[in-house]
N, C-alpha and C positions, 0 to 999 in steps of 0.2 A: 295145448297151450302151455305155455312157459310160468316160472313165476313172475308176478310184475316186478319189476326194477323203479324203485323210489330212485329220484333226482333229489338231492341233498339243499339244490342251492335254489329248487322250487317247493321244497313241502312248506307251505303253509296252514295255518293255525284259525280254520274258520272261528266266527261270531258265537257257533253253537259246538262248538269242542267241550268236551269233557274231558276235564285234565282231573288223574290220581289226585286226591288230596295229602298221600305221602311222597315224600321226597327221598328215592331209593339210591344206593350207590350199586355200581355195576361191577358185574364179577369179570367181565371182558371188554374189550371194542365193542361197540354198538352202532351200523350205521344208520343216518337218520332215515325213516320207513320200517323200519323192522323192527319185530315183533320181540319182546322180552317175557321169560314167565320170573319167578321166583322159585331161585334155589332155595329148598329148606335147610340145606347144611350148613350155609354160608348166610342167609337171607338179602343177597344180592340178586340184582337180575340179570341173567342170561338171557344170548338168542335165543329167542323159542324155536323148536323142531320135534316134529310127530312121533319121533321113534319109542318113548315112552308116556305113558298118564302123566307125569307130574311136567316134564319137561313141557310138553301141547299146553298146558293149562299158562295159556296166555293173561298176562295179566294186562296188556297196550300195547302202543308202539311210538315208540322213542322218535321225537319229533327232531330233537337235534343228536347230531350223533357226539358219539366220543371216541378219544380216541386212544384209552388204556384203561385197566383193571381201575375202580378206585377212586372213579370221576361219577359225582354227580347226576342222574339222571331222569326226566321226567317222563309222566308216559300218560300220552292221550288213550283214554277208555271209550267214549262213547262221542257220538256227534258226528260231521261231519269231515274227514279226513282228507287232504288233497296233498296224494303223493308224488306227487310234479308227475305222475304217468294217469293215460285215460284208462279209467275202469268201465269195462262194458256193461251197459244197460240193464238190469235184473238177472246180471252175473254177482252167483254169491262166490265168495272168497274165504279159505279158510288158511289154518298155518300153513304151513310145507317142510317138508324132508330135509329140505337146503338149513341151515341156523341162519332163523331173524329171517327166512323167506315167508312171502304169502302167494297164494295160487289159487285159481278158479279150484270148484269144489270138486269139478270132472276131473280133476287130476290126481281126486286121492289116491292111492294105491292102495291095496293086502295089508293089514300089519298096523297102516299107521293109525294114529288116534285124532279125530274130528275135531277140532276146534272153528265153529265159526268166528270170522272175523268181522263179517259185513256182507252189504249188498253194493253193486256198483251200480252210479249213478248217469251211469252214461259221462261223466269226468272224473267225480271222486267215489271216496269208500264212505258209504254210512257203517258207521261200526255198530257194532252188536255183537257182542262178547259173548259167546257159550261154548265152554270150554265141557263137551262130553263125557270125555272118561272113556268112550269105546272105542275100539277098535276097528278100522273099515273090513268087512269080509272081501 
């Protein structure tokens, strides 16, 4: 399977969302659906991508996007997530390799590092953040 593709002009903001209580500014573009962690050099948020620990350490996913360095940006944590695409049934979902992608967990590869994002609910993502620290063998 592929990573899922967030539709911009359907993710909506269910009743049981968990939004960050800080208010981040973003180190790049961010489209809405994707994943952001925290650079510690900068303390912006970046796309998230698995090729290292701190990068994988997802902190949400950017509900509305942006569209430069230096803008704004919120990030839902926990709740129910609906990113205008259907998430399959007690398929779990973790970061992905792509920046700001998220993919079934069967697609981890060698190398990269585990972050869960959620469970799919047969339409959305329940989120559930656990950001590992290991590496997939």
């Amino acid at each position: 399977m592929a990573d899922l593709i967030p539709v911009d002009a359907a993710i909506t903001q269910h009743a049981d969302a968990i939004m960050s209580n800080v208010q981040y500014t973003c180190g790049e573009a961010i489209g809405g659906g994707e994943t952001g962690y925290l650079k510690a050099s900068d303390g912006k948020i970046w796309k998230g991508i698995t090729s290292a620990a701190a990068s994988a350490a997802i902190k949400g996913i950017v509900l509305q996007p942006t569209t430069a360095a230096d803008q704004p940006v919120s990030l839902q944590v926990g709740g129910t997530c609906d990113l205008g695409v259907a998430c399959a049934d007690g398929q779990f979902y973790v970061a992905s390799d792509t920046g700001g992608g998220i993919k079934p967990e069967t697609d981890l590869g060698a190398g990269e590092f585990a972050t869960l994002i959620g469970c799919g609910d047969g339409t959305n993502l329940r989120m559930k953040l656990w950001a590992t620290g290991l590496d997939h063998a």
